[in-house]
C-alpha positions in Angstrom: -1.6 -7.5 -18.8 -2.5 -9.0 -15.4 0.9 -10.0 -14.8 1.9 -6.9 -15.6 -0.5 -5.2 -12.9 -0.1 -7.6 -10.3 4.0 -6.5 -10.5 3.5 -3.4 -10.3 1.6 -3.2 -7.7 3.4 -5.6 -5.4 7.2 -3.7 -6.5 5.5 -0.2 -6.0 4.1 -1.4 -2.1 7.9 -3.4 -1.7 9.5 0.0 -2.5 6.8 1.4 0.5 7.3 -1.1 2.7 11.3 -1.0 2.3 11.5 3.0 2.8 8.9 2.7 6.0 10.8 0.2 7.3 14.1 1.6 6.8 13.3 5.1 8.5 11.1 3.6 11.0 14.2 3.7 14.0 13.8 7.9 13.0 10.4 8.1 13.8 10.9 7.1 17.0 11.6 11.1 18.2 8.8 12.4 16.9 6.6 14.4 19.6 2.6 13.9 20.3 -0.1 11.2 20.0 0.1 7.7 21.5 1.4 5.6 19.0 5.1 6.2 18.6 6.2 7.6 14.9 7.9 4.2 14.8 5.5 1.8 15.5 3.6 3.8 12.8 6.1 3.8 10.2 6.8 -0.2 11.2 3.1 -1.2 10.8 2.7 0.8 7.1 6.0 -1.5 6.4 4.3 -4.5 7.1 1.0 -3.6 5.9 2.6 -3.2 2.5 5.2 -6.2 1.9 1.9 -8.4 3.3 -0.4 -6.7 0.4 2.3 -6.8 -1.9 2.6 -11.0 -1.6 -1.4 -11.1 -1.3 -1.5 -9.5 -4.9 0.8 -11.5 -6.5 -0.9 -14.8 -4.6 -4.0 -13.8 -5.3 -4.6 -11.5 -7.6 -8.6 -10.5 -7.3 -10.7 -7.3 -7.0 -10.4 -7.6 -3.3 -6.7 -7.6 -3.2 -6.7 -5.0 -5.6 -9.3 -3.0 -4.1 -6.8 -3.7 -0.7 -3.3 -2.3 -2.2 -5.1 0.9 -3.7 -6.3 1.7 -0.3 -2.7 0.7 0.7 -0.9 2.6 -1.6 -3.3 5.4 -2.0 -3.2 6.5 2.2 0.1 6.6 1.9 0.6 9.3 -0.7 -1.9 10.9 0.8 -0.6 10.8 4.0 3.1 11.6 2.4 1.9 14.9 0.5 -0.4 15.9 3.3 2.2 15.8 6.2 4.5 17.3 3.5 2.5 20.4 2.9 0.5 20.8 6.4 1.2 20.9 9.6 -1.9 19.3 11.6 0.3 18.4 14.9 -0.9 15.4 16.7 -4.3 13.7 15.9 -6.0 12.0 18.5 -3.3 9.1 18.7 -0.9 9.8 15.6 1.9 11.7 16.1 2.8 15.1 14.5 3.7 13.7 11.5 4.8 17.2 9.4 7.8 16.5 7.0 8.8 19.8 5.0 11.9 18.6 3.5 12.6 16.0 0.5 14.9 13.6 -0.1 15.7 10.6 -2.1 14.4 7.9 0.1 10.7 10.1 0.1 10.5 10.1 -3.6 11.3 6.3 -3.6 8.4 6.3 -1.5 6.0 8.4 -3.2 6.6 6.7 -6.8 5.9 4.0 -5.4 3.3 4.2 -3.6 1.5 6.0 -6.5 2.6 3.5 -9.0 0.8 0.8 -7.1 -2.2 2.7 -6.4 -2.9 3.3 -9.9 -1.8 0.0 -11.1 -4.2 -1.5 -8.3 -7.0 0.8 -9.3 -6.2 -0.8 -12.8 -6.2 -4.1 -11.6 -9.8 -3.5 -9.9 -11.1 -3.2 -13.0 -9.3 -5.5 -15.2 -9.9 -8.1 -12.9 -14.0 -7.8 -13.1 -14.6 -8.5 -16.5 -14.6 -11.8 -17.3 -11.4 -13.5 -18.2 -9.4 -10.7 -16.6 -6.4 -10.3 -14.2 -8.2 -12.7 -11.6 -6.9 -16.0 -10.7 -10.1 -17.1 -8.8 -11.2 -20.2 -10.1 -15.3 -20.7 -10.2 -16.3 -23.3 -7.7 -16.7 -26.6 -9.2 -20.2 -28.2 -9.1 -20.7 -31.1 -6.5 -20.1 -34.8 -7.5 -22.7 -37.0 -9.0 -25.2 -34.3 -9.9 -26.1 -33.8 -13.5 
């Protein structure tokens, strides 16, 4: 089951990181804030494809607890900017989005499908003999 989790999680952030990074040049237009739409859009991408190959190198409660909090921000961002119009905040840009297409609901199965596979993961990998590939530290030569 832990492989199972762990490729989950890293296809639903690839499929994130592949959509941000692909409409990243688009974002470049939109108005407000001091980061640019695509610098945005370009650090989610990486942000993503990074967690995605931390989970399947390491796959712990950290990393998990990491690509929820990936994945999860980023349907919530998605739906939010989708639904309300909030204009620039502080340095983000006006994000607002009412239209759907393909590429967005690539995005946002994605995204979801790692967050809950991650939230999964959390908790399959603290019990004992779970998802977790940590190995407990051996004990020092020559004691006994």
């Amino acid at each position: 089951m832990g492989l199972i989790l762990r490729l989950l999680v890293a296809a639903g952030l690839a499929a994130d990181a592949y959509v941000h990074w692909a409409f990243a040049p688009d974002m470049a237009f939109v108005q407000g804030g001091a980061i640019g739409g695509d610098a945005l859009f370009r650090v989610q991408a990486a942000v993503a494809a990074a967690v995605a190959v931390l989970v399947l190198v390491r796959a712990a409660r950290w990393t998990y607890a990491l690509a929820f909090v990936v994945a999860a921000s980023a349907v919530g961002a998605l739906v939010l900017y989708y639904y309300a119009d909030l204009g620039a905040l502080g340095p983000l840009p006006d994000m607002h989005e009412p239209v759907w297409y393909a590429e967005k609901t690539v995005s946002l199965v994605g995204e979801g499908v790692a967050a809950l596979a991650a939230l999964a993961g959390f908790f399959v990998a603290g019990r004992k003999g779970g998802a977790s590939d940590e190995v407990p530290a051996a004990e020092p030569a020559g004691r006994v």
